[in-house]
Each structure stands twice: as C-alpha cells, then as structure tokens.
One Martini backbone bead per residue (centre of mass of N, CA, C, O) as a GRO file, in nm:
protein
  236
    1UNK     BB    1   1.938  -3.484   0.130
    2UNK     BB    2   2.009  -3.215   0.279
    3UNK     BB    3   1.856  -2.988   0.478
    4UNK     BB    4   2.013  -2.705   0.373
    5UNK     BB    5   1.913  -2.790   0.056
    6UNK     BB    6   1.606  -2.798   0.106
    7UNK     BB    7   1.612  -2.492   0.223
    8UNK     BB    8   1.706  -2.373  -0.025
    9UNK     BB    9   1.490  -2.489  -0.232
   10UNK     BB   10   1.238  -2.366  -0.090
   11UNK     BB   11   1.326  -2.061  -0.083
   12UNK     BB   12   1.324  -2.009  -0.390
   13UNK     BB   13   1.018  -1.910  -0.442
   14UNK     BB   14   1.030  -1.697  -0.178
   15UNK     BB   15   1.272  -1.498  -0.336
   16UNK     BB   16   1.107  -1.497  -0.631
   17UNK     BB   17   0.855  -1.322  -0.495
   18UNK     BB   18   1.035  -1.079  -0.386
   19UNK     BB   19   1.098  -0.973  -0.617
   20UNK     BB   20   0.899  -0.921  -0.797
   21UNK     BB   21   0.762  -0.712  -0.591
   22UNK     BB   22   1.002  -0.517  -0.580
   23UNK     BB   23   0.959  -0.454  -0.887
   24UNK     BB   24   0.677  -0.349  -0.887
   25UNK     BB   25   0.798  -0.202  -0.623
   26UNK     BB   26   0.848   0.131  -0.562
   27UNK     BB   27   1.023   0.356  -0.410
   28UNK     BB   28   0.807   0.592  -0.363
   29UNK     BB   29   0.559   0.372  -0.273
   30UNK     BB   30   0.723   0.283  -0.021
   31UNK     BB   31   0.786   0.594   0.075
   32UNK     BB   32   0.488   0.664   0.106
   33UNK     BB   33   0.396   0.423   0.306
   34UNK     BB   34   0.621   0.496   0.574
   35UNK     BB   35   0.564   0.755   0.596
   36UNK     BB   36   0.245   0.779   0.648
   37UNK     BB   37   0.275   0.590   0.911
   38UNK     BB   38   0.426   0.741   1.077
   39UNK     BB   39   0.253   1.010   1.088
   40UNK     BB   40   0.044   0.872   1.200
   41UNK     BB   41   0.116   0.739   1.450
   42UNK     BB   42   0.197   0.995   1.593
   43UNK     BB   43  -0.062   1.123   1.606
   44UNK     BB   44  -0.190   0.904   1.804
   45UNK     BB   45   0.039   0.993   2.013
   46UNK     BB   46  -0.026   1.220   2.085
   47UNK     BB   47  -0.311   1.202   2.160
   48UNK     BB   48  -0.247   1.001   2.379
   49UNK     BB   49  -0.058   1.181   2.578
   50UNK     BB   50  -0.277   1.521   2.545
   51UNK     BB   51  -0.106   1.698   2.410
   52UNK     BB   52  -0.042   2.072   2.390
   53UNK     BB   53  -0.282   2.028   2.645
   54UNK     BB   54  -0.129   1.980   2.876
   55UNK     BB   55   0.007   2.004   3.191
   56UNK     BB   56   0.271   1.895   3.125
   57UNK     BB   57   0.558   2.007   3.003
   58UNK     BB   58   0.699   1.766   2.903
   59UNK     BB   59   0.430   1.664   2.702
   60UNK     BB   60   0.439   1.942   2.547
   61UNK     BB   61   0.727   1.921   2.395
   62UNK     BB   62   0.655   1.588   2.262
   63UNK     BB   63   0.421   1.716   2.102
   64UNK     BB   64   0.614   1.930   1.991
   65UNK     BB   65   0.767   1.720   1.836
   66UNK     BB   66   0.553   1.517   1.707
   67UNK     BB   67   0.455   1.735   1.521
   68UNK     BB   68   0.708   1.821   1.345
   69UNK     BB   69   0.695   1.494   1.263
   70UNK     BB   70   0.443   1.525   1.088
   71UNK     BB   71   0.513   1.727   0.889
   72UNK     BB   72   0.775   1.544   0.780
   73UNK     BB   73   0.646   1.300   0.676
   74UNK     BB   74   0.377   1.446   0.528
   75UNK     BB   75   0.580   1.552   0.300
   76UNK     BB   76   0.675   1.304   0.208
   77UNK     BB   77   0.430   1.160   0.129
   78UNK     BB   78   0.350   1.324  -0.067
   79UNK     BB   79   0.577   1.334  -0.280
   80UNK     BB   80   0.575   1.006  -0.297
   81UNK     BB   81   0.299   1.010  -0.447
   82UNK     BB   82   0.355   1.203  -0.685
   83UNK     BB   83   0.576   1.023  -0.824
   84UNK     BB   84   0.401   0.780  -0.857
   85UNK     BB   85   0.154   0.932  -0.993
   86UNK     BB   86   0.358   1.036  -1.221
   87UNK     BB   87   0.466   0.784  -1.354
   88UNK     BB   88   0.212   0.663  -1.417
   89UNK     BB   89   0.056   0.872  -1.594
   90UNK     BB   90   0.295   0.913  -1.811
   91UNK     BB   91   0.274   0.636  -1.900
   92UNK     BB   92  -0.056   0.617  -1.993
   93UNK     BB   93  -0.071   0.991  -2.111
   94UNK     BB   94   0.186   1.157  -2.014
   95UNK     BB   95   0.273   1.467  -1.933
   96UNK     BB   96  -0.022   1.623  -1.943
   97UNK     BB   97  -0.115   1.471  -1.710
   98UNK     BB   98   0.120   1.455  -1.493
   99UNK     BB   99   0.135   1.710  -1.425
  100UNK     BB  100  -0.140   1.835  -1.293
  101UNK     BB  101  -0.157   1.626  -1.097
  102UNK     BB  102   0.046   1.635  -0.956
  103UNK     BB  103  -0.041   1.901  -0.799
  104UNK     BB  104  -0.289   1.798  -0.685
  105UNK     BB  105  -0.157   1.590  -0.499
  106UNK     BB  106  -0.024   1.819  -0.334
  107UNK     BB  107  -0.237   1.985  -0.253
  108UNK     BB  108  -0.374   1.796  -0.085
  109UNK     BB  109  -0.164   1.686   0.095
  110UNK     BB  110  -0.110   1.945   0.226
  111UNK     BB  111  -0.410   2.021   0.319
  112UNK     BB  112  -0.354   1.725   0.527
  113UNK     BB  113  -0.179   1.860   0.677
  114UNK     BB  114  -0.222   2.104   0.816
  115UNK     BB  115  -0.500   2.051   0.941
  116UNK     BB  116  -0.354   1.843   1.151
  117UNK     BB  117  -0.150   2.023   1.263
  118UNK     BB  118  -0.350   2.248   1.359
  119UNK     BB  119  -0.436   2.055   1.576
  120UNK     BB  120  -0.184   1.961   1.699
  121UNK     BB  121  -0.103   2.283   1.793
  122UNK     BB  122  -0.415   2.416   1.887
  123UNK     BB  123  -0.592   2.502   1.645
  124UNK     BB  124  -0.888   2.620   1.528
  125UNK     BB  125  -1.060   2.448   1.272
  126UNK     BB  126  -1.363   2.482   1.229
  127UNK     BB  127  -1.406   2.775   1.078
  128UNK     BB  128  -1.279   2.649   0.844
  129UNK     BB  129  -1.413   2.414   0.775
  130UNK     BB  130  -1.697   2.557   0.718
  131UNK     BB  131  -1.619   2.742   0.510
  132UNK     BB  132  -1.469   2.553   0.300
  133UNK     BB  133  -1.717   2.386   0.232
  134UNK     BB  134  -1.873   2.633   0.118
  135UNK     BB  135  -1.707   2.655  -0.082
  136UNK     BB  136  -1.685   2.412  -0.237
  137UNK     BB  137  -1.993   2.435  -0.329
  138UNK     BB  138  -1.956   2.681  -0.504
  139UNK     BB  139  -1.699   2.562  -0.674
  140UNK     BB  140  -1.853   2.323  -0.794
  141UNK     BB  141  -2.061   2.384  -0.921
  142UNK     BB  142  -1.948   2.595  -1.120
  143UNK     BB  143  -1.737   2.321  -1.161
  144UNK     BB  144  -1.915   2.079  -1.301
  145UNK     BB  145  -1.779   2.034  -1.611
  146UNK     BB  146  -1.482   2.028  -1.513
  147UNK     BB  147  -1.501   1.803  -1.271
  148UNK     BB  148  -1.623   1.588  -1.497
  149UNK     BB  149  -1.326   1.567  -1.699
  150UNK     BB  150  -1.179   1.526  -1.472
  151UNK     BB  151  -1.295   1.212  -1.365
  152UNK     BB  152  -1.283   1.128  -1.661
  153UNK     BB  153  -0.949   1.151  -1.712
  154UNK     BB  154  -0.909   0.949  -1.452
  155UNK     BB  155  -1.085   0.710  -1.639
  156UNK     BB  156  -0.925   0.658  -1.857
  157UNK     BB  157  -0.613   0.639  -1.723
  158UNK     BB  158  -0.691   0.393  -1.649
  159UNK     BB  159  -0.830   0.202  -1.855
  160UNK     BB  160  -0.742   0.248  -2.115
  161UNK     BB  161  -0.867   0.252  -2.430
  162UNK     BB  162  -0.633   0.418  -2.504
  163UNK     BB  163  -0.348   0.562  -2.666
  164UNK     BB  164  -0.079   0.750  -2.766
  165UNK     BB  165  -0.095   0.718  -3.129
  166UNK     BB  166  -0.342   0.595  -3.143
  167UNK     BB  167  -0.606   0.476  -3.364
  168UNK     BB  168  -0.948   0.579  -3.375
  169UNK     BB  169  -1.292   0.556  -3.284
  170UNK     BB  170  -1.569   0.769  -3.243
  171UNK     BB  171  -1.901   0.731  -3.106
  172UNK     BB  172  -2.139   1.008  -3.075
  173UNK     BB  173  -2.392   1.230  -3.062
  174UNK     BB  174  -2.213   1.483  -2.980
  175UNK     BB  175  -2.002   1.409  -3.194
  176UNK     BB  176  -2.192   1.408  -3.486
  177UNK     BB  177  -2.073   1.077  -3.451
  178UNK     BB  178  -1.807   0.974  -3.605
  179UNK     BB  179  -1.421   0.960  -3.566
  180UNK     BB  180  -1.148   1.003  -3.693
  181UNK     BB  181  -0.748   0.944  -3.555
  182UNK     BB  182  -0.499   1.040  -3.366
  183UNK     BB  183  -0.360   1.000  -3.070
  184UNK     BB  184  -0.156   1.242  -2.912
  185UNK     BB  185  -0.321   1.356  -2.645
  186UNK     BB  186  -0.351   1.321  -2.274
  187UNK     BB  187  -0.582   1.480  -2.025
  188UNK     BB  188  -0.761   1.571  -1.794
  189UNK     BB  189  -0.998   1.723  -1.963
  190UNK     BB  190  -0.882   1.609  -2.266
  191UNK     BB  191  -0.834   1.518  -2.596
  192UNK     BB  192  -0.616   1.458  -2.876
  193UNK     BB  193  -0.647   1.486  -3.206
  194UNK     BB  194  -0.595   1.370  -3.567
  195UNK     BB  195  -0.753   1.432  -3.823
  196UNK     BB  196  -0.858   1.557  -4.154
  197UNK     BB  197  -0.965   1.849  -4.026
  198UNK     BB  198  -0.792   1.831  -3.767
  199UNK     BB  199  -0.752   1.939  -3.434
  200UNK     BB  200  -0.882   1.794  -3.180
  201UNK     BB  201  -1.069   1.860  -2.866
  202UNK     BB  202  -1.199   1.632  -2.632
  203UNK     BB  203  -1.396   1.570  -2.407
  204UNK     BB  204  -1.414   1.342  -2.169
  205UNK     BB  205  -1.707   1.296  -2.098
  206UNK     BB  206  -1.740   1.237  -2.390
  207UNK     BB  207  -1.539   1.001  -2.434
  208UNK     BB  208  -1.667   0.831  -2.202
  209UNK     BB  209  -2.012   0.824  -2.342
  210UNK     BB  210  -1.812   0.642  -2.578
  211UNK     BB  211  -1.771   0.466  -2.866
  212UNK     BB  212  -1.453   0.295  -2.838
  213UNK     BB  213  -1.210   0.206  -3.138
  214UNK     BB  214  -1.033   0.093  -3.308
  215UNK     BB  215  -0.952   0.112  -3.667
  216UNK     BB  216  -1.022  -0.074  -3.929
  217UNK     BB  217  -0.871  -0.317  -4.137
  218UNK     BB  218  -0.935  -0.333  -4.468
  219UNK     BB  219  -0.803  -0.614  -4.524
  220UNK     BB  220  -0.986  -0.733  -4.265
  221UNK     BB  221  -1.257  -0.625  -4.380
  222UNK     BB  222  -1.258  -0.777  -4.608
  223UNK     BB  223  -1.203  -1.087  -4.562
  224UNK     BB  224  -1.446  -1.127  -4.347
  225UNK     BB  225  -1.675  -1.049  -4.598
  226UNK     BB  226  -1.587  -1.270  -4.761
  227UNK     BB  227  -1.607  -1.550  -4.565
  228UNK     BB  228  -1.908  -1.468  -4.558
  229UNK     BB  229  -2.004  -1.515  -4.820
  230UNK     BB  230  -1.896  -1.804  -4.829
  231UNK     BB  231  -2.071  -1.921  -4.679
  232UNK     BB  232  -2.367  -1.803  -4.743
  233UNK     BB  233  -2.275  -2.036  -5.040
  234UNK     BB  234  -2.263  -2.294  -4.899
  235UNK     BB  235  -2.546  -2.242  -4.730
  236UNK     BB  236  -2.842  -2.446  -4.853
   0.00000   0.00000   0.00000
C-alpha cells in the first residue's frame, strides 16, 4: 500500500469525527463562542494597554476603538447565543418557552456588555452597581415564588421529563393527588395539561417537586397482572 493511501485510510475517522462534530455544533453556537473570545480578548487588552486613561493620546483613540469593537462582538455574541438557546429550547419545550428565554438571554447579555463598556469607557459603574445590588435583593425577595417556578421551568426545559403531546401522570400532594393529562405546552413558568376537568395550568415548581410519569397502557397493566398472578399459582 503506498504512504498517500495510507494516510488518506488513517485520516478518514479523524475527518467523519469532525464532520460528526460540525453537523452537531450549529452556527449560531460557533459564532455565540467566536464573538465571546474576541470581545474578552479586546477587553484583555484594553486593559492592558492602560485604557482610555492613558497618558498617550494615541493609546487613548486604540483604547476607544477597542471599546467600541467590545461592545459590537458583546452584541453579536449576545444575539447568537440568544438564537441558539431559542432553537434549543423551542426543540425541547416550544414556542411558549422559547420566546420568553430568548428575552431574558437578551437582557443579561446587553446588561453585561453595557457594564464591561463603561468600565471600557471609564465611566464610573461602582453606584451603579451597589444600587443594583440592593434592587435586586428587593426585587428577588418580592418574586421569590416567580423566580423559583422561572428556574424550575428552565430544570424541567433540560431534564425533559415529559414533552408537549405527552400524557402523562403527576402525583403530587399539593396538587391534591394524581392528575392525568395531555401536554399541551410547557413553559418557563407554568405547563399547561389538558385534563378530562379542563385546561389546567400547573407551576413549575410544583410539576419539579412531584412524581411524573406517562400513563400506563391498560391493556399492558393487564397483561402484567395476569403474568403476575399466573407466577403467583404456578409457585408451590
């Protein structure tokens, strides 16, 4: 066998593992991870330069123009993880989960560029964020049964206990026993089941809290019983 066939035989696993890995890593993700790195690197390196409170007017226009390029990778890179964790969770939960997500990924991510930009900047964040602070303790306090239904749907949305169109069983004390159902949508706060009672919307937090299970097929809990009993008459 000559050398250039050899190495085309031995490279053809490590070229279907990176196809495999291609096909499995979207674009969205690629470009969400290649923004992030250039946005720190820049910021690294402002910083390292001495920013745009240098002595040197000239190290002071590249520090204002490497801030102006954190905040345009700091969006791009927002927007492609935001489009990313939106196809993922649309595949996972639907539309109703997936808008809101998209949102919320929206505002952290320009919330953390705005930040890191005026520091970028030298604009003075340390008010800011001391008052933030206590905003948000008052404001998590006050929706603390909001924010605990908000990150059991966000455990339920990767964990996949059931899926939209699944019927399905939850036993549960708070919600007054078993229950069955058909999911109908699933989103970050509630799930939606369609009952022989009607359309019930249950929180997260308690669907987190409860055992879910598909409903059992009568004809296979049959089968199942007479097995057991036929066991039970068979064993002297």
């Amino acid at each position: 066998m000559s050398p250039s066939r050899l190495f085309l035989d031995d490279g053809a696993p490590v070229r279907a593992a990176l196809r495999a890995v291609e096909a499995r890593v979207k674009p969205d993700f690629r470009k969400a991870v290649a923004f992030a790195v250039l946005a720190l690197t820049i910021d690294g390196v402002t910083h390292g330069i001495g920013g745009v409170r240098s002595t040197s007017a000239h190290i002071r226009l590249i520090a204002y123009g490497c801030a102006v390029m954190f905040v345009g990778f700091g969006v791009l890179a927002t927007r492609s993880a935001a489009n990313e964790v939106t196809r993922v969770s649309r595949q996972r939960a639907g539309t109703a989960a997936a808008t809101p997500l998209r949102l919320i990924i929206l505002l952290l991510g320009y919330l953390a560029v705005l930040l890191v930009s005026l520091d970028l900047f030298a604009v003075p964040v340390g008010h800011l964020l001391v008052g933030g602070a206590v905003t948000g303790v008052i404001v998590g306090i006050a929706a603390q049964q909001t924010l605990g239904n908000l990150f059991a749907g966000l455990v339920l949305m990767f964990s996949r206990p059931y899926v939209p169109g699944e019927r399905i069983r939850v036993r549960a004390g708070a919600l007054g026993g078993a229950l069955d159902g058909t999911v109908t949508s699933v989103g970050l706060t509630y799930t939606t089941m369609e009952t022989a009672d009607g359309i019930v919307n249950i929180p997260n937090s308690g669907l987190l809290g409860a055992a879910v299970g598909p409903i059992p097929d009568p004809d296979r809990t049959g089968e199942l019983a007479r097995l057991a009993d036929a066991s039970r008459q068979a064993t002297p």
